[in-house]
N, C-alpha and C positions, 0 to 999 in steps of 0.2 A: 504494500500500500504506500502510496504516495506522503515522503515524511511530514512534509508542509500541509498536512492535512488538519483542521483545526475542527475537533467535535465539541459541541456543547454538551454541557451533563443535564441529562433528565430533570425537570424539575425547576428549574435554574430560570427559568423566566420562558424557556422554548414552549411553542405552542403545538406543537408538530409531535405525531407519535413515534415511539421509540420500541421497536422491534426487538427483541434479545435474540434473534436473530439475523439482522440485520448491519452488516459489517459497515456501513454506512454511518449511520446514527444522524445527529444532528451535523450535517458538516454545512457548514461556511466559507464562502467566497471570499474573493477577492471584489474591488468595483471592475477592475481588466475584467475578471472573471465572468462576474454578473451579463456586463454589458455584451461579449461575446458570446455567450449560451443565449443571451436574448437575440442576437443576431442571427445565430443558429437557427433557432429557433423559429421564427422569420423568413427563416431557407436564403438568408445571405452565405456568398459564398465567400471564400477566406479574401478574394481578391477584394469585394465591394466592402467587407468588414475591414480588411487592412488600411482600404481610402477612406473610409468614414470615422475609423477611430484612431487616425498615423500612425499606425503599426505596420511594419511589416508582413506580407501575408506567412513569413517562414515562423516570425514572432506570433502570431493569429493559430495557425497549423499545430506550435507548440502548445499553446493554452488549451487548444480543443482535445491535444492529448493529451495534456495531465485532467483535464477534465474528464474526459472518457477514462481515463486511469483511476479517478478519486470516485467515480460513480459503477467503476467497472463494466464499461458498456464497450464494447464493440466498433462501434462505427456513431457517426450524428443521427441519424434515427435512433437507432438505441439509446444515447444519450438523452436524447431529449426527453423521449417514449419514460425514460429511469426517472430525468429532471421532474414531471409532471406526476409520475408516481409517488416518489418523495417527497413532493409538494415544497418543492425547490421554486418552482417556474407555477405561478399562479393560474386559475382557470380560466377566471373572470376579467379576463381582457384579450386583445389582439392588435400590436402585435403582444404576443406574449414578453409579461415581464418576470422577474430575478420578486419574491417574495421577498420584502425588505429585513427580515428577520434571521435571513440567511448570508446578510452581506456584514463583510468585516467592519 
């Protein structure tokens, strides 16, 4: 698992359910983070997210894998499909945003 991983502890003010089996738990973003999974999300590609947030798209590319790494998803569908299960990435909007509860 990815070391820079930052979980909150059950109880602790988190509103989100906590799985005991679920290697996940409460994890927490970055705002990079946030803002690119919302991109994703969106179905921007690394190239349109690299222009809209000056990153580069190699820098872009990285965040979505340590993201798919911290979520353990496969590919951006997956990711996403995990984000929204988690209830990382909110329902009740479009384009879909970053749960504010989950950003560092």
């Amino acid at each position: 698992m990815y070391s820079g991983q930052k979980n909150c502890e059950p109880h602790s003010g988190c509103v989100r359910k906590h799985e005991p089996h679920d290697p996940v738990g409460c994890l927490m973003l970055s705002s990079t983070q946030a803002r690119i999974l919302e991109g994703v999300a969106a179905g921007f590609s690394s190239g349109r997210l690299s222009r809209e947030l000056y990153l580069s798209s190699k820098t872009i590319d990285y965040h979505v894998r340590v993201l798919s790494d911290k979520l353990q998803a496969p590919n951006r569908v997956a990711l996403i499909s995990r984000a929204f299960v988690l209830e990382i990435l909110r329902t009740d909007s479009w384009p879909p945003r970053v749960a504010v509860e989950t950003v560092d």
